[in-house]
C-alpha positions in Angstrom: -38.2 124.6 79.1 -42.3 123.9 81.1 -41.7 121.2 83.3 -44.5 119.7 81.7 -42.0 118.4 79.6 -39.0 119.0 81.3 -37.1 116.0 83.1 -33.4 116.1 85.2 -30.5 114.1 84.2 -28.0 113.2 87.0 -24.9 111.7 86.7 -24.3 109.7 90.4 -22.0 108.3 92.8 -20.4 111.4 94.3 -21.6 112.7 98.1 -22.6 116.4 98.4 -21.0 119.2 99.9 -22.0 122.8 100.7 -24.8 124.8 101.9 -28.2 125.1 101.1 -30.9 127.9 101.7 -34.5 126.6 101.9 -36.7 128.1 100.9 -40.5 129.2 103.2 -43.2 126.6 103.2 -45.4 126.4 100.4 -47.8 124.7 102.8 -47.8 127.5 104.1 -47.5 130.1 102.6 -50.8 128.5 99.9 -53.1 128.6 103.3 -52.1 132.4 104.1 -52.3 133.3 101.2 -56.0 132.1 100.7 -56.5 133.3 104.8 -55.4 136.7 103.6 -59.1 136.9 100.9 -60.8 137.3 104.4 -60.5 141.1 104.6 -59.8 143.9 102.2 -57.0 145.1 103.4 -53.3 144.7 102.0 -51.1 141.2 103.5 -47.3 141.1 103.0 -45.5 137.9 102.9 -41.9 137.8 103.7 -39.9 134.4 102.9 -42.7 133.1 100.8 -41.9 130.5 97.9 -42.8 132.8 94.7 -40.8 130.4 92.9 -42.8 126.7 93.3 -45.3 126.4 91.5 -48.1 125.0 93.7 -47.7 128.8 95.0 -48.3 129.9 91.4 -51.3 127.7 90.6 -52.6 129.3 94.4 -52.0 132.7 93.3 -53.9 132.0 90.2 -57.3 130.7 92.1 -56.9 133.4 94.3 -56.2 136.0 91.5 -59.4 134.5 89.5 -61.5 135.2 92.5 -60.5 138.9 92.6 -57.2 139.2 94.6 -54.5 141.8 93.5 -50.9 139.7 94.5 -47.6 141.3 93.5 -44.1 139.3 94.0 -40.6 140.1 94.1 -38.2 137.3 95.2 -39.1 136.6 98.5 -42.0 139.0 99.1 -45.6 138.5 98.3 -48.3 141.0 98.7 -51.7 140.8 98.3 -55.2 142.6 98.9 -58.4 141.6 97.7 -60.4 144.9 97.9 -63.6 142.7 95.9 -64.7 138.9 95.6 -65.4 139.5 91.3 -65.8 135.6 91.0 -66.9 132.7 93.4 -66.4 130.2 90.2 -63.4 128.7 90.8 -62.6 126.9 87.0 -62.2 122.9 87.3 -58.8 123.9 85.1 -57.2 125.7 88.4 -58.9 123.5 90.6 -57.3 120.5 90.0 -53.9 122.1 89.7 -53.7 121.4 94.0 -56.2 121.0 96.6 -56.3 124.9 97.6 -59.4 125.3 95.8 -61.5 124.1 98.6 -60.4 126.2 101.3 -61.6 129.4 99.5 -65.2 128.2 100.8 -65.0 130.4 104.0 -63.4 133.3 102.0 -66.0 133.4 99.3 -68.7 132.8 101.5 -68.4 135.8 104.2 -67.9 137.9 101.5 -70.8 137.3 99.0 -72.5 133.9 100.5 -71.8 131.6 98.0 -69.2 129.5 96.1 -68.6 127.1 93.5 -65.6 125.1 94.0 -64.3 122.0 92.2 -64.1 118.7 93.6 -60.4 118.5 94.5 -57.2 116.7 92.6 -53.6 116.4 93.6 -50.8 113.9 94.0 -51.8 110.2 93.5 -50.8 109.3 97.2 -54.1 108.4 98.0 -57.8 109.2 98.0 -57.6 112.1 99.7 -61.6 112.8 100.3 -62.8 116.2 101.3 -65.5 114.3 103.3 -64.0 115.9 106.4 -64.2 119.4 104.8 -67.7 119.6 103.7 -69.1 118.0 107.2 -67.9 120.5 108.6 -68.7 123.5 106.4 -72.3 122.1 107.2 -71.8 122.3 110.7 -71.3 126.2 110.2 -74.5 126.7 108.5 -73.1 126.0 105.2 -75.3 124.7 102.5 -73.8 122.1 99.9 -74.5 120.8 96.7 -72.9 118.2 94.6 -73.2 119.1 90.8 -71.3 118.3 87.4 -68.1 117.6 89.6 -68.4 121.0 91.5 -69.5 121.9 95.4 -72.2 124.2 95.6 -71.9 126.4 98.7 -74.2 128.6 99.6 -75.3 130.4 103.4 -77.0 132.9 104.7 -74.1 133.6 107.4 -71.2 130.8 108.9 -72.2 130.4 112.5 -69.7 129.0 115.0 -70.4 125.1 116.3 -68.9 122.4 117.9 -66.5 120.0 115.6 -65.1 117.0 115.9 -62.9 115.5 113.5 -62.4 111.7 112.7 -59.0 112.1 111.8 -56.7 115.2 112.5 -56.5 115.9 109.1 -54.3 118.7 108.6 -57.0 120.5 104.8 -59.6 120.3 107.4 -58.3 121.6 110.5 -57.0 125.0 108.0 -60.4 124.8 106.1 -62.4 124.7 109.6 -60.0 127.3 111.5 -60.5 130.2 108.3 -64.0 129.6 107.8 -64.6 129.9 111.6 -62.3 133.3 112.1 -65.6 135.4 110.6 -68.4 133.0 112.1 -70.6 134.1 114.7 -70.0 132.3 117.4 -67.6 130.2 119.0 -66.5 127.2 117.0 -64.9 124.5 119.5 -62.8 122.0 117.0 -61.9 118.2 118.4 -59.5 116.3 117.5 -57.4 118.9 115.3 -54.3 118.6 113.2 -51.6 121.0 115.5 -48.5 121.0 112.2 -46.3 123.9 112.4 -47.8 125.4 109.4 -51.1 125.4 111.1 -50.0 127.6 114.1 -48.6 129.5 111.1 -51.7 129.9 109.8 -53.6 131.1 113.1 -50.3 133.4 114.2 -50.9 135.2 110.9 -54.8 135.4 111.6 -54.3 137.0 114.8 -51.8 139.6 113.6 -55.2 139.9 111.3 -57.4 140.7 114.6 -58.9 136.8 115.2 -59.3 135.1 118.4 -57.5 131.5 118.3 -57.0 129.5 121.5 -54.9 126.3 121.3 -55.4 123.3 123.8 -53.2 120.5 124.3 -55.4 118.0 123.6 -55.7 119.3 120.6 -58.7 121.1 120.7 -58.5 124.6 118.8 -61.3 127.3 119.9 -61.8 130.0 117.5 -64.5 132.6 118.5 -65.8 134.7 115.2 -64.9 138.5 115.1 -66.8 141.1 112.9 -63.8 141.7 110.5 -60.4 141.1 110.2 -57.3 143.8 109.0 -54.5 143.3 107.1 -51.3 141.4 108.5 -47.7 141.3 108.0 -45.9 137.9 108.6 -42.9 135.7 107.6 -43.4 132.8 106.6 -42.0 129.5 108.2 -38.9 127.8 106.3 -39.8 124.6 104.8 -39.7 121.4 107.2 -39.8 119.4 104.2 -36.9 120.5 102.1 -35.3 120.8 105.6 -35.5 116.7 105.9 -35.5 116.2 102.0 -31.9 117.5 101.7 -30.8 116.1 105.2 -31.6 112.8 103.7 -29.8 113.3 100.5 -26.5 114.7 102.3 -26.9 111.2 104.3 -27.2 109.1 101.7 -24.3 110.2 99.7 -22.5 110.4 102.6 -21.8 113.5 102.3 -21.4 116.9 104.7 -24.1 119.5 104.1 -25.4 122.8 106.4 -28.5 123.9 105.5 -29.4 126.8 106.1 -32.9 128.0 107.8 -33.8 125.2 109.5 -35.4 124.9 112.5 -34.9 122.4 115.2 -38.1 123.1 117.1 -39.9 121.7 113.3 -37.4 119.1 113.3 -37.6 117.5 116.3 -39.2 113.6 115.1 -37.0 113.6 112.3 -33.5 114.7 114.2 -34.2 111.6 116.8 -35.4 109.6 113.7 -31.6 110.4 111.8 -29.7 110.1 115.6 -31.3 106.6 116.0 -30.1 105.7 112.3 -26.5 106.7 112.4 -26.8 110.1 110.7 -25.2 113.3 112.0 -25.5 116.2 112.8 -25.1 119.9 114.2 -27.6 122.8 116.0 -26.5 126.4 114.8 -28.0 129.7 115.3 -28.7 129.5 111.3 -29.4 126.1 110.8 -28.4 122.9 111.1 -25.2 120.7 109.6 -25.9 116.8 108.6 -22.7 114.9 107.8 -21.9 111.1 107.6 -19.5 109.7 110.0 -20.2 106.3 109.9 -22.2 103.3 108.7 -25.9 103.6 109.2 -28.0 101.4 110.7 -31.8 100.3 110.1 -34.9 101.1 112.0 -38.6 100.9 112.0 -40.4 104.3 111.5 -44.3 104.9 111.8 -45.3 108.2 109.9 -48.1 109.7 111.8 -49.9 113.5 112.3 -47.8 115.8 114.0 -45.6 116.0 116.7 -45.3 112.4 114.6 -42.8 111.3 112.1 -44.1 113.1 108.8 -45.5 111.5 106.1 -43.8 114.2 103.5 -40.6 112.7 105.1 -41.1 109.2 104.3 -39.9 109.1 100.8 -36.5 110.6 101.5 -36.0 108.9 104.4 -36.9 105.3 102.6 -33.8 106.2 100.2 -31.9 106.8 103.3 -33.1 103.3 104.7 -31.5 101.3 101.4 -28.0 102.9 102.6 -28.4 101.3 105.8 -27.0 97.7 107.2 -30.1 95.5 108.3 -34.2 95.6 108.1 -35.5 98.8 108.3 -39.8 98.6 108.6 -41.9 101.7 107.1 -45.2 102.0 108.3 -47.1 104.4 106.5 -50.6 105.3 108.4 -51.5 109.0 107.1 -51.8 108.0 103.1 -52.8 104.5 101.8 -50.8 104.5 98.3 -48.2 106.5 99.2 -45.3 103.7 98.5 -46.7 104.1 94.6 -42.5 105.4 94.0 -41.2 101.9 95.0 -41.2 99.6 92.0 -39.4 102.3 90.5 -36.7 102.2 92.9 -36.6 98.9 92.6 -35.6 99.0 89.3 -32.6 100.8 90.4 -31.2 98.4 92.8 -33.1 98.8 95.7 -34.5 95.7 97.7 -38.1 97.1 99.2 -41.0 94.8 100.1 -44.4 95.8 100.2 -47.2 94.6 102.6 -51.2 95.5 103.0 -50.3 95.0 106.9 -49.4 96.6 109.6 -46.0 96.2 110.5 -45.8 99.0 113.1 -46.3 99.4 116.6 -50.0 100.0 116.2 -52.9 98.7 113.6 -53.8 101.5 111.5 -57.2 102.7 110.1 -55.6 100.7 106.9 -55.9 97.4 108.6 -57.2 94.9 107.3 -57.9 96.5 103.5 -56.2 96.1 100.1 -53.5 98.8 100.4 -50.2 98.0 100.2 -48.8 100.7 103.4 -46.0 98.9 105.1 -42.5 98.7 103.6 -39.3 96.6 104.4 -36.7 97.6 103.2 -33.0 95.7 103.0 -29.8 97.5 103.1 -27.2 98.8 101.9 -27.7 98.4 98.6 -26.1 99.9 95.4 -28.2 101.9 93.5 -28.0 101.5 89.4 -28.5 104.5 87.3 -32.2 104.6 85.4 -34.6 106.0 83.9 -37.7 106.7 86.2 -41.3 108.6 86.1 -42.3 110.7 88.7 -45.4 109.7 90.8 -45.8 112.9 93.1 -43.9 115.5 94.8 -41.5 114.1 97.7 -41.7 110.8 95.8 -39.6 113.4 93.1 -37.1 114.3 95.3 -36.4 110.7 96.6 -36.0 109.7 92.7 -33.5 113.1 92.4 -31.2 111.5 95.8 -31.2 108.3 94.2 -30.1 109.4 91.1 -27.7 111.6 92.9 -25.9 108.4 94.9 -26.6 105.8 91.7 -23.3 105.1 89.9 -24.0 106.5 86.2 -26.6 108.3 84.1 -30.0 108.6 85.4 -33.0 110.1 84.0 -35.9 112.0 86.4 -39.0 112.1 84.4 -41.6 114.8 85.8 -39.8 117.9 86.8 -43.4 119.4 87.1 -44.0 117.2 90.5 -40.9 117.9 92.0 -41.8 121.7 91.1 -44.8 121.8 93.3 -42.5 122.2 96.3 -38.7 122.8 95.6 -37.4 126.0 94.2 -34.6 125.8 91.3 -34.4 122.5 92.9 -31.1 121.9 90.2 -29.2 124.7 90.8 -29.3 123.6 94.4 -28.4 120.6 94.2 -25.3 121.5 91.5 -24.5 124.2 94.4 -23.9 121.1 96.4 -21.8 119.0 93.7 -24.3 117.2 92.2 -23.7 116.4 88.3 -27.5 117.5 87.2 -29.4 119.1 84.7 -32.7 120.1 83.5 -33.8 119.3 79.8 
């Protein structure tokens, strides 16, 4: 059945055992994907997510622009021998946020592009403010009309950028477009996640020149043309923490399988300071529950920071644990849009439109409702729920899983945007679910 439609049923209350593969990040994996339109020459992905669907929707734009992309399983390969479109349809547009960071493709190829003004999950506002100053800082002409960006130039040219925020879309957007500029590009203030060294690894196998500072700063001085790359993509750092978090809270014992501790190391300290388990291997790493957990405060920031993809998972975890725990969310301003919904089920979470962290925020002082408290344990109750975005899915999916009783998921196609056959996993693990 389309998960347009679709929705799980879980039946609750029993802890999860087993192993689990994750799957290659589709944060990832979306950004070389789109890195790969920059030359005509064949990419091949290895460990790339064929299976979630924001990849999909990514494949489409980039097949509607011209790119040739074959998969099977785990492999992906693409070349895009001729840009045949730089309309990119509102329709695929506002499937993800990809759309925009096309711009630097489509305009060293043929100098212009149309691009829609961006959707997503409702976490936030999300503006593209950051993207567009700086595509005009590369010689980059833009136009606002009937919903769509209107870029045009007459060649990117390399210039100094400094970000207001490290966001993470503009760091990748500002890095790709710069790869092919002439010129040196000198970016401030820039987002340093594990999928963005991903993303400039894979663009120098390509031929680019990328220097990294620790303060972050990221120089990228434009080459004449790039060649085609092979590269395997990074596992998932999201699933990673997703399923830690549901092995913890139904106190279960689970390995799973590809992650990686050097992409893990916030959220490892994060479950050692709460209580939770767990065990390094060579493959990946075990989380078990030996013992009552305990509340904490957490503060999601950029990275090396506590994620703010690890929040929701981790705010389940939090109404297993004895005391206050305090959730200061500081990258998204709605992202606690999940709670009354877990509320609904049992759980005892407070929301706030101050900050209760360490630090005031750039959300200080305004309406939005971005600190949590949260008082545990508490016993879930089995519901029925509606999906508000994508790691907002898979907390609903643990809290069904540890809820005594029948729970209904509503929204399978959020939860799809970043978890592969997310069911049969989680059955693999004993979990009474199913898709309908």
């Amino acid at each position: 059945m389309s998960s347009l439609v679709s929705k799980f049923i879980i039946n609750g209350g029993y802890p999860l055992h087993g192993r689990v593969k994750i799957s290659g990040a589709k944060n990832s994996a979306t950004k070389l994907l789109v890195a790969s339109m920059l030359t005509d020459k064949n990419c091949i992905l290895h460990n790339s997510p064929n299976k979630i669907s924001d990849l999909a929707v990514t494949i489409e734009i980039c097949e509607s622009a011209g790119s040739k992309i074959h998969t099977d399983r785990d492999l992906l390969t693409v070349r895009t021998e001729k840009i045949l479109n730089t309309h990119i349809s509102e329709i695929l547009g506002n499937k993800n946020r990809i759309a925009i960071l096309l711009a630097g493709p489509l305009l060293h190829r043929t100098g212009k592009a149309e691009i829609p003004i961006p959707g997503g999950c409702r976490i936030g506002t999300r503006p593209v403010n950051f993207h567009i100053e700086s595509l005009k800082r590369l010689n980059c002409n833009v136009e606002i009309k009937d919903d769509y960006y209107i870029l045009s130039t007459d060649g990117l040219r390399g210039n100094n950028i400094s970000l207001d925020y490290p966001s993470v879309g503009a760091t990748e957007n500002i890095i790709i477009a710069s790869t092919l500029a002439k010129g040196r590009t000198v970016l401030t203030n820039a987002a340093v996640e594990p999928e963005i060294i991903d993303l400039i690894k894979f663009l120098q196998k390509m031929g680019a020149i990328i220097e990294i500072s620790t303060d972050r700063k990221i120089t990228i001085e434009g080459v004449d043309r790039l060649n085609g790359a092979e590269h395997y993509v990074i596992p998932d750092r999201n699933q990673a923490a997703s399923f830690a978090c549901a092995g913890l809270a139904s106190k279960g014992d689970i390995f799973i399988e590809n992650a990686v501790q050097e992409n893990l190391i916030t959220f490892l300290n994060t479950i050692r300071r709460v209580g939770g388990k767990f065990e390094i291997g060579e493959s990946g790493i075990r989380f078990y529950y030996d013992g009552e957990l305990k509340s904490i405060p957490i503060e999601t920031n950029v990275h090396p920071g506590f994620m703010t993809d690890w929040q929701q998972p981790f705010v389940i975890l939090m109404t297993q644990a004895r005391g206050i725990s305090i959730v200061h969310e500081t990258v998204y301003e709605e992202r606690f849009g999940y709670v009354k919904e877990l509320n609904k089920m049992g759980a005892e979470i407070e929301l706030y439109d101050t900050c209760l962290g360490g630090l005031q925020c750039r959300f200080a002082n305004t309406h939005y409702f971005h600190s949590a408290v949260v008082k545990g344990p508490t016993e879930l109750r089995a519901a029925a729920i509606d999906v508000p975005d994508l790691r907002a899915g898979f907390s609903y999916l643990i809290a069904g899983v540890i809820a005594k009783g029948e729970s209904v998921v509503n929204g399978a196609i959020y939860i799809d945007r970043g978890y592969e056959e997310i069911d049969l996993k989680l059955r693999d693990l004993g979990a009474d679910i199913k898709r309908i």
